[in-house]
C-alpha positions, 0 to 999 in steps of 0.5 A: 500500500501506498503512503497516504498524505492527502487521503489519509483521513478522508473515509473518518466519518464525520471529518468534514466537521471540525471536532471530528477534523481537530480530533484527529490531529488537524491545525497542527501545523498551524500551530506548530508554524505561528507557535515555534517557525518563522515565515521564512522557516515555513517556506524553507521546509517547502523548498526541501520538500521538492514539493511541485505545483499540481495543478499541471505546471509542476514548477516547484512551490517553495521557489514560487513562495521565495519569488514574492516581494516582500520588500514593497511594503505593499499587502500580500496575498494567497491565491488557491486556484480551485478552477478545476476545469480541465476535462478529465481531472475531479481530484481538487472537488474531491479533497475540498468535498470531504475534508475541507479543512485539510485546504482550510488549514494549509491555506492559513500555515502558507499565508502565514509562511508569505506574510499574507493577511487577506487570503482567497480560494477562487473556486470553479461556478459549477461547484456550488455546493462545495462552494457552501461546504468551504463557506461552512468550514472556513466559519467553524475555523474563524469560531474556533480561533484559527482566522481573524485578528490575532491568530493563538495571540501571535498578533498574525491576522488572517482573513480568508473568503472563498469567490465563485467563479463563473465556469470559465476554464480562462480562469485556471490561468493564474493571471485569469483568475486575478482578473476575474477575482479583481471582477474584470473579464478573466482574460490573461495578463501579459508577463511580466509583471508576474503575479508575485510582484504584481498581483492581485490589486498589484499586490504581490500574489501567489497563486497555487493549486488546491492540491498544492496547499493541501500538502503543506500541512504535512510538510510542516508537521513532518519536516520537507526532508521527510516530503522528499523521501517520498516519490522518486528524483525530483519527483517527490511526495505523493499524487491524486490522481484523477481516473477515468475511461475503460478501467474497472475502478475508476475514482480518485487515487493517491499514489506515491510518485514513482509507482510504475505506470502498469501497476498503477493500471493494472493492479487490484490496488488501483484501476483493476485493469480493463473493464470489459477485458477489451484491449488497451488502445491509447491514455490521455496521462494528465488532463485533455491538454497533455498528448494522448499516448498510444498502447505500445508507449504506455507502460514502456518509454521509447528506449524501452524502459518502464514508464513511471507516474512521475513528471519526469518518466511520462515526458520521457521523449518529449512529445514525440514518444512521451506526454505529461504529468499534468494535472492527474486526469488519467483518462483510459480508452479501449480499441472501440474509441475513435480517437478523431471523435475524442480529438473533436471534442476536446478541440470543441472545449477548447474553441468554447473556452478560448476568451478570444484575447489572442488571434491565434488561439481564437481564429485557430481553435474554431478551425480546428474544431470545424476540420475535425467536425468534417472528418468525424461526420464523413466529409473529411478531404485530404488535404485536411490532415496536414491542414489541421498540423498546419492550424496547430502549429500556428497555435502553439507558442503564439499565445499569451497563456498556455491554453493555445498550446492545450488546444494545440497539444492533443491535436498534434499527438493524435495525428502523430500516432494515429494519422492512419485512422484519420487517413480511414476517416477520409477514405471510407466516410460511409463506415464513419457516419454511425456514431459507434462506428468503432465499438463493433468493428474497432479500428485494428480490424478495419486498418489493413483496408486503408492500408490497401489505398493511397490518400 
């Protein structure tokens, strides 16, 4: 069994509650930080714990912490990014949903840690009732001492309110989300000034992921060193991830960082394998902006070498024989997927999402989902292939924030290793028009047809 960190204390009945939080040991470290650490202590034993953003970036969060500016005299903030809109990711619902204290109290140890006094979790418009659950909670910590005016008579104040969003993927951007907190338009900022000099209301500002926060607790109770033994590299401590697809045991997972890609699959412990016992046909590791991966590059990289749940071992290869981490939206398909389906609707989300800011981004996702439309509906040219590599190209790299490349990525990598059923889609439209026109006849059986023709 894995270690657990996050879930630990999650199926204790009654945890959301905090008596039954406080019983079973929470807000220690809140007490330990304030009691017994200095705010630079608290960000120094981040720093050691390796820990890294997971919300899909994977920057390390105690170097985040040291970039804020704290000789401005200016006010500073915390920022938790709880716009969890990537498709395929629900692990941040999942923590905040049944032990919200957890998020509550590694919310005041980090502000403590940044000098921060005014603190926000921007959560997602959909999860509304999660909304009311964080409000419940941050008012049983405000009674019981923990937020306010003089914090266990440190003389440390902290005030921490919770912001719906208006369900808008735009606003997991980090400079989005200030916009939107600010109640502009969540467009992106161009960079610099980055957030941790000029923030929120031009404060200095850190931004990070639930999941992130949630950790920190554990660190400061147990020091960073013991963080960084966990995992594997420079991929330490543990990992939710989010499972989904054609596995047997989907949910939400909490695995030590290192654990082999087959395992994690396969195993009783976690996804079971298969459901139905069809074939393994591609996994999209880390949300739908990270490349899909076909069979034969899941379970081993390209040299030959196990494929690991670490940041390191999935982008082993770049992206031409590897993918990415990501956020954790573990998304498993069998051979009656169609992968040119599956690529349409992602780059329809995108186009749907796209604030419109950038001209390559908003003129290319809606192109990218009008080609892909045409295939998947059986009036696929030929030239369309190459012309949606072209679009994606252009995309990429040309935006002021990384939703350009999500749009761009998932195209790119479909192509990349499954140009021939796009090649089919074009070649034979009479056989692709029925919606489920892989789940009797899945495409290895068909492939050898259009191996027979030419584009």
């Amino acid at each position: 069994m894995s270690k657990k960190i996050l879930l630990d204390k999650i199926n204790v009945p009654g945890i959301k509650t905090y008596e039954v939080y406080r019983r079973e040991g929470g807000y220690a470290s809140v007490e330990k930080a304030i009691k017994s650490m200095t705010p630079d202590e608290v960000v120094e034993e981040v720093k050691k714990s390796g820990l890294r953003g997971r919300g899909g970036a994977g920057f390390p969060a105690g170097m985040k912490w040291s970039f804020i500016d704290k000789k401005s005299g200016k006010p500073r903030h915390l920022v938790c990014n709880a716009d969890e809109s990537e498709p395929g990711t629900f692990k941040d619902r999942y923590l905040m949903e049944f032990i919200p204290h957890l998020l509550i109290e590694g919310m005041i140890t980090s502000s403590f840690a940044l000098g921060a006094n005014r603190s926000y979790i921007y959560i997602r418009g959909e999860y509304m009732w999660v909304f009311k659950i964080l409000e419940r909670a941050i008012a049983e910590a405000k009674a019981a001492g923990w937020l306010g005016k003089n914090i266990l008579g440190s003389g440390y104040d902290l005030e921490l309110h919770v912001h719906c969003g208006a369900g808008a993927y735009i606003c997991g951007e980090e400079t989005a989300l200030i916009e939107s907190l600010e109640g502009k338009r969540g467009n992106p900022r161009i960079k610099p000034p980055f957030p941790a000099v000029s923030g929120l209301w031009a404060n200095p500002t850190v931004v990070n992921n639930v999941e992130t926060i949630a950790a920190v607790p554990w660190i400061v109770n147990n020091s960073g060193d013991d963080y960084a033994k966990i995992g594997i590299g420079r991929s330490t401590g543990t990992k939710l991830i989010s499972a989904s697809g054609n596995i047997k045991n989907p949910g939400v997972y909490e695995i030590e960082l290192g654990l082999s890609v087959d395992e994690f699959m396969n195993s009783d412990e976690y996804l079971g394998g298969m459901s139905s016992n069809r074939p393994l046909k591609a996994l999209v590791p880390g949300g739908s902006s990270v490349p899909i991966l076909p069979a034969d590059l899941i379970f081993k990289t390209a040299n030959g070498e196990d494929r690991l749940m670490t940041y390191e071992s999935l982008s082993d290869g770049g992206f031409a024989t590897g993918s990415m981490l990501g956020s954790g939206g573990f998304i498993v398909y069998d051979d009656t997927a169609c992968i040119v389906r599956n690529t349409w609707n992602f780059s329809r989300f995108y186009h749907h999402e796209s604030c419109g800011q950038c001209t390559p981004c908003r003129e290319g996702t809606g192109w990218l989902e009008k080609v892909l439309h045409r295939i998947e509906n059986g009036h696929g040219r030929e030239e369309d292939i190459d012309l949606l590599w072209s679009i994606q190209s252009k995309i990429e790299g040309n935006t002021i924030c990384p939703l350009g490349d999500a749009a761009s990525w998932p195209v790119a990598a479909a192509i990349r290793h499954f140009r021939d059923e796009f090649e089919y889609h074009v070649r034979f439209p009479e056989r692709i028009k029925n919606r489920d026109h892989f789940v009797n006849e899945p495409f290895e059986k068909v492939k050898h047809l259009a191996s027979k023709q030419t584009v």
